[in-house]
C-alpha positions as CSV (number, residue, x, y, z in Angstrom):
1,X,0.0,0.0,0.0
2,X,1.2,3.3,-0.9
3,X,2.0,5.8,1.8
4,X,-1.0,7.9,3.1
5,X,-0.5,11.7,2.8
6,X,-1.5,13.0,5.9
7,X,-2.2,17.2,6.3
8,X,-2.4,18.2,9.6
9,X,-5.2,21.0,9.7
10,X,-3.9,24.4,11.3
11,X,-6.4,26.4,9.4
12,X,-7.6,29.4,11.5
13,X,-6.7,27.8,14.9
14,X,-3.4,30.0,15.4
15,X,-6.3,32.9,16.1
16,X,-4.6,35.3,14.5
17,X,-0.9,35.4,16.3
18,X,1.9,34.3,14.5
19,X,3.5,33.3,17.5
20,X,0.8,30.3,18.0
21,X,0.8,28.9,14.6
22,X,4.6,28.6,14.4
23,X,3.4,26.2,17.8
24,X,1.3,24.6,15.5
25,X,3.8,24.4,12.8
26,X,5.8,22.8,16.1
27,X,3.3,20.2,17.0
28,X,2.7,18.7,13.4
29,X,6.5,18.2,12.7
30,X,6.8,16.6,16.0
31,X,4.3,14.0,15.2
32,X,5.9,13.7,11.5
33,X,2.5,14.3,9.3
34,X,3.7,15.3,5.5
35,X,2.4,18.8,5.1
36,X,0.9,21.5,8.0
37,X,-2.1,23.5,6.5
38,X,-3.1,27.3,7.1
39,X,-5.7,29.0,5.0
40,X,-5.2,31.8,3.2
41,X,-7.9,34.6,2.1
42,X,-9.0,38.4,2.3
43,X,-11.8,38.1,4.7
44,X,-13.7,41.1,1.8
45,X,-13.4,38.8,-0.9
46,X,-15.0,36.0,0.7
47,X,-17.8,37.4,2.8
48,X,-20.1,40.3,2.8
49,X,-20.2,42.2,6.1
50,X,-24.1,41.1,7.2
51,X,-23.0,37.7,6.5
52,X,-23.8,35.6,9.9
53,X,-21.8,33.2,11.8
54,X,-22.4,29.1,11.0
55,X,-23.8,28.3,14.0
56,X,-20.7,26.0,15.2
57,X,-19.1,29.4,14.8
58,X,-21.5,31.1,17.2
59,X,-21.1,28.0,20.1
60,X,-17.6,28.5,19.4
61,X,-16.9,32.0,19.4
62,X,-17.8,33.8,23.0
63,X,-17.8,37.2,21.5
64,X,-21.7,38.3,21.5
65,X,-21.1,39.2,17.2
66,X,-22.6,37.4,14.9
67,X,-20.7,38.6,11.9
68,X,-19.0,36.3,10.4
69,X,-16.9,39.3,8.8
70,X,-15.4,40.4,11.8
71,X,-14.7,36.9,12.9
72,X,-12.6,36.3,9.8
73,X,-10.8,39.3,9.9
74,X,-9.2,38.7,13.1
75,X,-7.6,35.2,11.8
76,X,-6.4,36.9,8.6
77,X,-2.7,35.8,7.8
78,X,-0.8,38.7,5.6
79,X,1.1,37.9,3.3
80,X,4.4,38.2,5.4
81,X,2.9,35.7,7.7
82,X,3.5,33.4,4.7
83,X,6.9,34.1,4.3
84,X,7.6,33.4,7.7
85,X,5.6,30.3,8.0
86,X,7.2,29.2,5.3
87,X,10.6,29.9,6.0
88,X,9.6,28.1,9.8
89,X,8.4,24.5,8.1
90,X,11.3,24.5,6.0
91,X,13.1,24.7,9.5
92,X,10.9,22.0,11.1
93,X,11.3,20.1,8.4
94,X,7.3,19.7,7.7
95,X,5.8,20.9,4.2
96,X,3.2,23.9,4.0
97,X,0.5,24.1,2.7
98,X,-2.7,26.4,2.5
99,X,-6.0,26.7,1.3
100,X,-7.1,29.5,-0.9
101,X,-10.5,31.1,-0.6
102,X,-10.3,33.6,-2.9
103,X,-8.7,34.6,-6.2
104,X,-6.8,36.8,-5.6
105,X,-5.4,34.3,-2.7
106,X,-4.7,31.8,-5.6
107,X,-2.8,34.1,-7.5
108,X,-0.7,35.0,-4.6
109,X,-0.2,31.1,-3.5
110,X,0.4,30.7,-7.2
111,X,3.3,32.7,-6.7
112,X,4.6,30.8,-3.9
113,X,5.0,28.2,-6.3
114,X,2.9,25.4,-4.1
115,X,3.0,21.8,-5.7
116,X,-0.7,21.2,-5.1
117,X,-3.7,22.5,-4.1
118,X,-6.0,22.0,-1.7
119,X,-9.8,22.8,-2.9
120,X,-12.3,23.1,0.1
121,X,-15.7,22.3,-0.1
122,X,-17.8,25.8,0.4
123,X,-15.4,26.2,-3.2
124,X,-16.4,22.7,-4.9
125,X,-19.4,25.1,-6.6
126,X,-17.6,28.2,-7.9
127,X,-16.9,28.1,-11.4
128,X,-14.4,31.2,-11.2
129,X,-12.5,29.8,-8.8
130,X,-12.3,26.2,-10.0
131,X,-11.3,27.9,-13.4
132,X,-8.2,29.7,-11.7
133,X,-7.1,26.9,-10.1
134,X,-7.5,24.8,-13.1
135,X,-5.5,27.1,-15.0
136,X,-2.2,26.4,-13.2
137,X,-2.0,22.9,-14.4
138,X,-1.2,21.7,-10.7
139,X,-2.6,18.5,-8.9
140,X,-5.6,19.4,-6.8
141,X,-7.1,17.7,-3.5
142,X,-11.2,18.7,-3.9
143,X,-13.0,18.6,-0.9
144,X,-16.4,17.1,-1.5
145,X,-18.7,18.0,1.8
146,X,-22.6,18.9,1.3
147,X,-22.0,17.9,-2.6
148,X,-24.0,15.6,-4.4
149,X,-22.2,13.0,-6.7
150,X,-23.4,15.3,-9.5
151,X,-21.7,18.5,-8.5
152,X,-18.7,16.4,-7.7
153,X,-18.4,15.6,-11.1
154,X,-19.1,18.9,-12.2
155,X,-16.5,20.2,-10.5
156,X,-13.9,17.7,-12.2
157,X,-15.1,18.7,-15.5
158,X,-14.6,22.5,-14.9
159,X,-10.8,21.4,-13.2
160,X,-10.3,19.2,-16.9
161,X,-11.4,21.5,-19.0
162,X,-9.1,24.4,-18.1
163,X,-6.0,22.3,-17.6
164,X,-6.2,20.4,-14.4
165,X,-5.2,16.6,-15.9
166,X,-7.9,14.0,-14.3
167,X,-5.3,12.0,-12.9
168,X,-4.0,15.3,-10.8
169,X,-7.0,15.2,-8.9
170,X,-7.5,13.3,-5.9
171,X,-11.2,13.6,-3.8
172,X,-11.5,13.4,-0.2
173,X,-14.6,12.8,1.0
174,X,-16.2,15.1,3.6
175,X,-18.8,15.9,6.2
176,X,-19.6,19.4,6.7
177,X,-20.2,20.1,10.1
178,X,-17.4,21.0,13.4
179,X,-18.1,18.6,15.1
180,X,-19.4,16.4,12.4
181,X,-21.6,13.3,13.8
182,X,-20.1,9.9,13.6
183,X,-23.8,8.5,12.5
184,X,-23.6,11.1,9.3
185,X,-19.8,10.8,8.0
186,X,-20.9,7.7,5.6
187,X,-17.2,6.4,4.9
188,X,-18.5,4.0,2.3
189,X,-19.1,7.2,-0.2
190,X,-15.6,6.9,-0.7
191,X,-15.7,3.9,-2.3
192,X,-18.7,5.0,-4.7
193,X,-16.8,8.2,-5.4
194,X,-13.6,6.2,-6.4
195,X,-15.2,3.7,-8.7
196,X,-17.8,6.1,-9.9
197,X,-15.6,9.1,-10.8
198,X,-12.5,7.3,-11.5
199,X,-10.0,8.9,-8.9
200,X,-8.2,8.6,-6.2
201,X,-10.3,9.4,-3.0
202,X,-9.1,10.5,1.2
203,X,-10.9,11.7,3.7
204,X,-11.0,15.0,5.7
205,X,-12.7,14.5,9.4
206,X,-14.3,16.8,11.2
207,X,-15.4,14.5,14.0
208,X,-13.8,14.9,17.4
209,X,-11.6,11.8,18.1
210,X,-9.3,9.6,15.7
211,X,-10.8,6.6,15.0
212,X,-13.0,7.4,11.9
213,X,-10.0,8.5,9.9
214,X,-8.2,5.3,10.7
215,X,-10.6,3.4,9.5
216,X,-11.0,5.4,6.2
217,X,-6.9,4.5,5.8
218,X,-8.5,0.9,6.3
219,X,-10.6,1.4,3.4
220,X,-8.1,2.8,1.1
221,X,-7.8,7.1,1.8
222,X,-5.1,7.8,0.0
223,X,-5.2,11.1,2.2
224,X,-6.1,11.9,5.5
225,X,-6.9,15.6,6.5
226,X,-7.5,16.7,10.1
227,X,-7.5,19.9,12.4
228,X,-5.5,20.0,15.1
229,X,-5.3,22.4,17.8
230,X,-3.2,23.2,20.7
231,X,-6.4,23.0,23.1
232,X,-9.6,22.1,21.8
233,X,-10.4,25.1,25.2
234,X,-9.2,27.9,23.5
235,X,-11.3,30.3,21.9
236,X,-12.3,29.9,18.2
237,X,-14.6,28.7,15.6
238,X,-12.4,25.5,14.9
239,X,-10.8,24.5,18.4
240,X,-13.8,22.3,18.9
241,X,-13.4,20.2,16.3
242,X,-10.1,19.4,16.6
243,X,-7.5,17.0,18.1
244,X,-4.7,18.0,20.3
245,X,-0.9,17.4,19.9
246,X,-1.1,13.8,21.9
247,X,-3.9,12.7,19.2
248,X,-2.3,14.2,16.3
249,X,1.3,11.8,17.1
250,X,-1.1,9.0,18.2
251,X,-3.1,9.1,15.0
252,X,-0.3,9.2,12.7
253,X,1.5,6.7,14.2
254,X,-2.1,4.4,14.0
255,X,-2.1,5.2,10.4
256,X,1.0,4.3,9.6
257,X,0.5,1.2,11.7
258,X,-2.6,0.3,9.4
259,X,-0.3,1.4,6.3
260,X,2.0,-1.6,7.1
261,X,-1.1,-4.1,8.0
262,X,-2.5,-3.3,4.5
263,X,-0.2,-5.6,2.3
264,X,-1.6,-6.3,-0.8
265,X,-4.1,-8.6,-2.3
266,X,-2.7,-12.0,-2.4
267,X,-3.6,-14.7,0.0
268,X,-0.7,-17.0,0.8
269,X,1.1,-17.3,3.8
270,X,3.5,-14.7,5.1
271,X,6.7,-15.2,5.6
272,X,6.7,-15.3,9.8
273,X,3.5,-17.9,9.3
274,X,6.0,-20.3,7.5
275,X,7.6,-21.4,10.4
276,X,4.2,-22.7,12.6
277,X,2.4,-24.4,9.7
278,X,4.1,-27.5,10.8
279,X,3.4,-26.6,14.3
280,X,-0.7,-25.2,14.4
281,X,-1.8,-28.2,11.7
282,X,-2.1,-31.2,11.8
283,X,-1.1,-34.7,10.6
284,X,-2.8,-38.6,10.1
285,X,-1.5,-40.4,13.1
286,X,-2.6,-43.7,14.9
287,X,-5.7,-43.4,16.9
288,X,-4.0,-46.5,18.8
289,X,-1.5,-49.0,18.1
290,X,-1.7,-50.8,14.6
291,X,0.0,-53.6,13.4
292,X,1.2,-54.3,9.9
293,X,-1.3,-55.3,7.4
294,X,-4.2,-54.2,9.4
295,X,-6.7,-51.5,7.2
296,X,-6.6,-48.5,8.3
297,X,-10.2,-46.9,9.3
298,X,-11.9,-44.2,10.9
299,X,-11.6,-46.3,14.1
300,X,-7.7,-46.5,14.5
301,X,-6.8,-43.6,12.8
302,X,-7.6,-40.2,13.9
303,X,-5.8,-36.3,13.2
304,X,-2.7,-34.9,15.8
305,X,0.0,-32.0,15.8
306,X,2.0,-31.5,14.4
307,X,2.1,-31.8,10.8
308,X,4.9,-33.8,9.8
309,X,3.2,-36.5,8.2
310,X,0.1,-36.8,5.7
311,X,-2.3,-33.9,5.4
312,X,-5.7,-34.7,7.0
313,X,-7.2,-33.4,3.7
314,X,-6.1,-36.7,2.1
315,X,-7.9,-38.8,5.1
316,X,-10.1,-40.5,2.5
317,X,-7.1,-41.9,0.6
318,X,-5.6,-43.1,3.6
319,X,-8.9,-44.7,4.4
320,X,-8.8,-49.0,3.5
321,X,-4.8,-48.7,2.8
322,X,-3.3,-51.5,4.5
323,X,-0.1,-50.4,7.1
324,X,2.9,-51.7,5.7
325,X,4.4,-51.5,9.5
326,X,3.7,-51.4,12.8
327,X,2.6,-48.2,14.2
328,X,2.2,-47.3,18.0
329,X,-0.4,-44.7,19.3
330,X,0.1,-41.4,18.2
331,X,2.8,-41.9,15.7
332,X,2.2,-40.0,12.7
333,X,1.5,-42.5,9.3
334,X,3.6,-43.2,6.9
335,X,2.9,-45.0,4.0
């Protein structure tokens, strides 16, 4: 099994400071995920200043506003926050990586020359922006929450059709909701989405705990996307929904654990099995002592560890032979 890519979510949870997502930045190289993720955006291209809060936003966020303007604004990254984040994961040896919101956030990622992209799922539906990102000719990761199969595949035509080759996209397949329930994250639409659509699928989680994206590894994510936080406590509108440092190390090392356990398709027995086939099966021995030229029968034979002698598959061609020598009880047959 290939190696799952796994993108430790930082998002907005560095609330604003610089300071705290270079903690972040700390935490996912520590529990060696490939890339740590911020998003990117000007908070007036995205949202128009009556917009309200989502209303995991409002139980998150203490602050008595419900605009989600204002919200945004305060967890803004400039653009020299980028440099420095940057510059800090090349230190901490852990990969950036941001979202885009925006197009004029694409255009200045763009120019960060990022190797991929990371589509979220509020963006599966807008044809401007799938355009610009199709346009740079780079592999994209397409979040799919609150889309129908159909939209999904409209996306992946608009990606195609302005340069985005099919086999540079990869789905993962989302719930939309911080928390998200466990009963509503329906893991097996990966598998429809892979062998409908005809590309590689992951899974971003949104549900608090680790176990549900361990088990999407288990069912073949080729990527695995979570927030993390440094305490789900602190104030913000992801923190909730997120794991903390502990469960971010303990969940990659899970997956990487299930990585191993994977193998491939083939049934045979592994190499450390080899050595206790002899021991675990089984063999035709006597059932008690039989003397030479007696027939051997289902009365004095019967089936013993370990298998050193006749398979007890063949018991029905052993069955009538006549013993060619003495055996005592238990001794395996020979013929």
């Amino acid at each position: 099994m290939a190696k799952t890519i796994i993108i430790a979510e930082a998002g907005v949870n560095h609330n604003g400071s610089i300071a705290l997502a270079k903690k972040l930045i700390d935490v996912a190289s520590d529990a060696k995920v490939d890339y740590v993720k911020f998003q990117t955006y000007r908070t007036e291209n995205i949202v128009t200043r009556d917009a309200c809060k989502a209303d995991y936003q409002v139980n998150n966020v203490h602050d008595n506003d419900m605009s989600q303007f204002k919200m945004l604004k305060r967890l803004e990254l400039s653009k020299q926050d980028h440099f420095e984040l940057i510059t800090y994961c090349k230190q901490k040896g852990v990969k950036f990586f941001s979202t885009a919101f925006d197009l004029d956030s694409v255009n200045f990622l763009d120019s960060l020359d990022m190797s991929l992209w990371k589509i979220p799922s509020g963006e599966l539906t807008n044809y401007p922006y799938l355009r610009a990102i199709g346009r740079t000719n780079k592999p994209v990761i397409l979040s799919t929450g609150m889309a129908t199969m159909k939209e999904v595949q409209e996306a992946i035509s608009v990606l195609e059709k302005f340069g985005t080759p099919k086999n540079g996209i990869t789905l993962l397949h989302c719930t939309t909701e911080y928390p998200a329930p466990k009963d509503q994250i329906n893991l097996r639409a990966m598998n429809t989405m892979r062998e409908y659509l005809g590309v590689p699928v992951g899974y971003s989680d949104h549900t608090e705990g680790i176990e549900i994206p361990i088990a999407a590894v288990a069912m073949g994510a080729v990527v695995i996307e979570k927030h993390f936080t440094l305490d789900r406590n602190m104030e913000g509108p992801d923190h909730k929904a997120s794991i903390e440092p502990a469960e971010l190390r303990q969940m990659v090392k899970y997956i990487r654990n299930i990585e191993s356990a994977m193998g491939n398709t083939e049934k045979k027995p592994t190499p450390v099995e080899q050595k206790n086939i002899s021991i675990v099966r089984k063999s035709i021995v006597a059932a008690r002592p039989i003397h030479k030229g007696e027939v051997f029968n289902e009365e004095n034979l019967t089936t013993k560890r370990p298998a050193t002698g006749i398979s007890p598959m063949k018991w029905h061609e052993v069955l009538g032979l006549i013993a060619s020598q003495d055996f005592e009880k238990d001794e395996v047959i020979k013929l």
